[in-house]
C-alpha positions as CSV (number, residue, x, y, z in Angstrom):
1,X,0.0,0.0,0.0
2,X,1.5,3.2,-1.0
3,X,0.1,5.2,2.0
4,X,2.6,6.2,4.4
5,X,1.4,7.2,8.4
6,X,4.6,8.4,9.7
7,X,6.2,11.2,8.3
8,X,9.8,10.6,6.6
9,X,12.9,10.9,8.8
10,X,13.8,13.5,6.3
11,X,12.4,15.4,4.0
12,X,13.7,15.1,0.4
13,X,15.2,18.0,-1.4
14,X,13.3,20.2,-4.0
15,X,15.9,18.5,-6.4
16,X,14.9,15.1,-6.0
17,X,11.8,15.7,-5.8
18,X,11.5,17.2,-9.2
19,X,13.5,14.1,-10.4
20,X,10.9,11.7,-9.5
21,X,9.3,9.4,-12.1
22,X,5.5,8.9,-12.6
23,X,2.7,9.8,-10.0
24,X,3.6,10.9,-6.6
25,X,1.7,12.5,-3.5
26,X,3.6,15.0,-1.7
27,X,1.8,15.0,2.0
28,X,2.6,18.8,4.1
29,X,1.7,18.7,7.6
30,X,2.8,17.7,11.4
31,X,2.0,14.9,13.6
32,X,0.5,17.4,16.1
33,X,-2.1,19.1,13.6
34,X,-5.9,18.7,14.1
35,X,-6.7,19.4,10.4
36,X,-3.9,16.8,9.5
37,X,-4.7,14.2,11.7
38,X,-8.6,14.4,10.5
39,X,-7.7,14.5,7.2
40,X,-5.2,11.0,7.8
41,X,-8.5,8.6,7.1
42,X,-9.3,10.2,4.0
43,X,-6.1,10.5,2.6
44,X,-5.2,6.6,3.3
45,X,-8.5,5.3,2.0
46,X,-7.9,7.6,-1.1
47,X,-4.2,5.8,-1.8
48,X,-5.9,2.2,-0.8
49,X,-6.0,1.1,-3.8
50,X,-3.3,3.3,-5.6
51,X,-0.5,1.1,-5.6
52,X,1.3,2.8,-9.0
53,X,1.4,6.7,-6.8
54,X,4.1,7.1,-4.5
55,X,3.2,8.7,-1.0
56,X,5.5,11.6,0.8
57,X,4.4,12.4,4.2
58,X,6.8,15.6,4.8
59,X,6.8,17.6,8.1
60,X,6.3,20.7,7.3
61,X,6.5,24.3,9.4
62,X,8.9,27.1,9.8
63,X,12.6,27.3,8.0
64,X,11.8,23.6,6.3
65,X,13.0,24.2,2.9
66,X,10.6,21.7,1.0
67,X,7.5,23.1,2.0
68,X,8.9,27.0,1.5
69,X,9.8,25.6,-2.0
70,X,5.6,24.9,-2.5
71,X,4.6,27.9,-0.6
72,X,2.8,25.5,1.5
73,X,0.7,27.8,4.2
74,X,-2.0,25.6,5.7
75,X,-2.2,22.0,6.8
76,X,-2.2,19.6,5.8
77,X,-1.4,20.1,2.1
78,X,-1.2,17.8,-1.1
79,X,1.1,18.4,-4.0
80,X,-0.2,16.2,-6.9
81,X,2.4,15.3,-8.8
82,X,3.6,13.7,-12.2
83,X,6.8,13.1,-13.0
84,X,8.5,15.8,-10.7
85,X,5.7,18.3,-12.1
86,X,3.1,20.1,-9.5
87,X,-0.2,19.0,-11.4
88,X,-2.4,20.1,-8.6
89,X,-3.1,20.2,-5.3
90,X,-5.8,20.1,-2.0
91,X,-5.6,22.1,0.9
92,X,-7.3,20.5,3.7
93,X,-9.4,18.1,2.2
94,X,-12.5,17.5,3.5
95,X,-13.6,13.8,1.3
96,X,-12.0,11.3,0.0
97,X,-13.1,12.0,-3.2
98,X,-11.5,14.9,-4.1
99,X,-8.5,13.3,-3.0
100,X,-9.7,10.2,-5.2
101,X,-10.5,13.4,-8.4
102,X,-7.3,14.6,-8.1
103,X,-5.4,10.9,-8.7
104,X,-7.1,10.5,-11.3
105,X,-4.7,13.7,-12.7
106,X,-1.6,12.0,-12.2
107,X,-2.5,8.2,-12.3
108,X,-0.4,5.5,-14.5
């Protein structure tokens, strides 16, 4: 399953990120926000059954270059991507499908 619940040790740089190949999810948040935390059901039943999109559950908040790179201001935030290209993106989601609409923009 390509849904991740624990953020990544470390964030990836803005360079690798662009490098990526095919469909990825790039997941802005913290462990300790509300908004993310709701949103965590959605966003895992959304990426159930998307095994072909990668999932990046980056901590996000002040002086982490990744998110500053997105101009990512409210949590939690998705970056729809396609090979290293923003294609879209949801700010505080509030159903799975629109999470769901979205993948369809970027799907294999």
């Amino acid at each position: 399953m390509p849904y991740h619940a624990q953020h990544l040790a470390q964030a990836p740089t803005r360079e690798a990120v662009d490098q990526l190949q095919g469909a990825a999810v790039l997941e802005f948040g913290t462990p300790w926000c509300g908004h993310c935390q709701g949103a965590q059901p959605l966003i895992e039943q959304a990426l159930k059954e998307q095994s072909g999109v990668q999932h990046l559950k980056v901590e996000d908040g002040p002086g982490r270059p990744l998110g500053r790179s997105y101009r990512v201001k409210l949590w939690p935030t998705l970056v729809f991507l396609r090979d290293g290209q923003e294609v879209s993106r949801l700010v505080r989601p509030q159903a799975t499908r629109e999470i769901q609409d979205a993948l369809q923009g970027i799907a294999p």
